[in-house]
C-alpha positions, 0 to 999 in steps of 0.5 A: 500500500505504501510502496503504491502510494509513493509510486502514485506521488512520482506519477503525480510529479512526472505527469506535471513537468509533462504538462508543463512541457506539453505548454512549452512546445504549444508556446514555441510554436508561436510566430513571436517566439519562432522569430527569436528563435527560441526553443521548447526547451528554453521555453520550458525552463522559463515556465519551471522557473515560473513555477517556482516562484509562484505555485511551488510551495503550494503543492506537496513535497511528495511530487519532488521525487517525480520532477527530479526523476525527470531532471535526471533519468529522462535527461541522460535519456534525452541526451543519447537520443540526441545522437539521432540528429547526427552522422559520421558523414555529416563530419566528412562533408564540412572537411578538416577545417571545420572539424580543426575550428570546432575543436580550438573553440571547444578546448580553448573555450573549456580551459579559459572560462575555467581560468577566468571562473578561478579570477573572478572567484565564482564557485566551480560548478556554475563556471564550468557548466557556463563554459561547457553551454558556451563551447559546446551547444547550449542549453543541451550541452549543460544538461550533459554537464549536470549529469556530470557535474551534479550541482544545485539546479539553480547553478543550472539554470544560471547558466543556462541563462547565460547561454539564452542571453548570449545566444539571441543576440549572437543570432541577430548580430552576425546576420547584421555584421556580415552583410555589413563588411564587419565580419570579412568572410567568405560564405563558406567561412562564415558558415564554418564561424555561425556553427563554431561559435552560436551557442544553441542549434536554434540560434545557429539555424536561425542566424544562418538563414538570414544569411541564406541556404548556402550559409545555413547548411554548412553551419548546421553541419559545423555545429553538429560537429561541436555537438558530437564533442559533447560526449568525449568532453563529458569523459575527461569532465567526469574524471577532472571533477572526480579528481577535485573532489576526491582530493577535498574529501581524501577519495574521488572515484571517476563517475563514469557518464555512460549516457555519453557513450550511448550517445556517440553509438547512437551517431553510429548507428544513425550513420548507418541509415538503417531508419526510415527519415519519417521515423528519424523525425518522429524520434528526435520530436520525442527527444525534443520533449524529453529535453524539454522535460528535463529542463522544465523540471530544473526550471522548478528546482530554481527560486530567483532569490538564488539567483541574486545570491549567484550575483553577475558574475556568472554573466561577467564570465559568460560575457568575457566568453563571448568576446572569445568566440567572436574574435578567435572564432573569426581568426581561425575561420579566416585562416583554417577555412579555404576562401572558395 
């Protein structure tokens, strides 16, 4: 009877982060919110948040364990099916350039917001998480780091913060600076600069099409490449934070993320063209709401008096990382990428 009843109450809380959920993607459809570009996910963490600090006390605690379960366990879900959207071959058709981009960008974006986290004092977790949605793919790729990571939701979603602000403006800015002659870059360059440097796959698609199909296409592909980073970066996190924390507790033990791993098969297997694309599709709709779900259910777990406690700093280190992306991601496009 007990057992059933417990049961019933993580019903109860995975049932109201689906809602939610179901709201967020019906919300993403509007033409206001397409034009910006912003997805269910970001949707869905702002309804969470919404949440949160309004209705959150008024339900019972016993729900905590079915929104929980959904920002952990169907987050690592939504994380391997996410290789669904990806093929090896897709890397082969950007070539060497792109994929020697992407990889300065994420290594040299990782190490420097760790460094620059260390300068302005901030606490570890929302340094490396900000860093991590900045090089990688956004909101998707700090969802990888929480699993990783495993810090207080509101780190989370702080930085995923950081990535919706930085992000919605790198996606109406480079449009504006290229057809401007600011950005001196070939089509060609341009695309491989959009992917390696926007942070969401939205903004990316978002800014390559006001710049064009020729553009859109090669920075999709050039952000893909940056996404399958994610599982190999997750890797050498995992044993970089078992690392620190055994060394402040006497023992680390690596926490291996095997969700990770699920993932780069999952590529493979896409690669191998075995599915039917309408098929394909379908699955990457269910991802997308999984993610979604995921993110809704971090949204909730975030009272805004945290976030006044993280203060600007996060914002500050996420600020000095955009000013990065937009310098050395234009110097080595210029110079890694053929100018056809």
């Amino acid at each position: 009877m007990v057992l059933s009843e417990q049961r019933g109450n993580v019903l109860h809380g995975i049932l109201l982060i689906v809602l939610f959920s179901c709201s967020a993607c019906y919300i993403a459809g509007f033409d206001f919110v397409k034009s910006l570009s912003l997805s269910p996910l970001i949707v869905g963490i702002l309804l969470g948040m919404l949440y949160a600090n309004s209705l959150r006390n008024r339900l019972p605690e016993t729900w905590v364990p079915g929104i929980r379960f959904c920002s952990k366990q169907v987050l690592r879900l939504g994380i391997v099916l996410y290789g669904f959207r990806l093929t090896f071959a897709q890397v082969a058709a950007v070539g060497l350039p792109a994929i020697l981009v992407d990889t300065a960008i994420v290594a040299g974006t990782l190490v420097l917001g760790t460094a620059l986290g260390r300068l302005l004092r901030m606490d570890r977790d929302t340094a490396l998480l900000t860093a991590t949605g900045s090089s990688i793919c956004g909101a998707a790729a700090v969802l990888g780091a929480e699993g990783v990571v495993r810090p207080e939701p509101h780190k989370t979603a702080v930085a995923v913060s950081t990535v919706v602000l930085f992000g919605t403006l790198s996606m109406f800015l480079y449009p504006i600076m290229w057809r401007s002659g600011v950005l001196d870059l070939t089509p060609e360059q341009m695309a491989v600069y959009t992917g390696s440097t926007l942070h969401e796959v939205a903004h990316v698609v978002g800014a390559g099409n006001a710049m064009g199909s020729g553009v859109a296409d090669t920075a999709t592909i050039a952000k893909m490449i940056r996404v399958m980073m994610l599982a190999p970066v997750l890797l050498v996190m995992s044993w970089a934070v078992a690392r620190r924390k055994g060394a402040a507790a006497g023992q680390g033990r690596i926490a291996i993320p095997w969700f990770a791993f699920g993932f780069l098969a999952v590529i493979g297997f896409n690669s191998l063209d075995l599915l039917p694309d309408a098929l394909v599709q379908g699955i990457n709709s269910f991802d997308t709401f999984l993610l979604t779900m995921a993110m809704t259910a971090l949204g909730t777990e975030t009272d805004l008096r945290k976030f006044r406690q993280a203060g600007a700093r996060p914002f500050l280190l996420a600020g000095l990382l955009y000013v990065w992306l937009l310098g050395s991601g234009y110097l080595l496009a210029k110079w890694l990428v053929p100018a056809l």
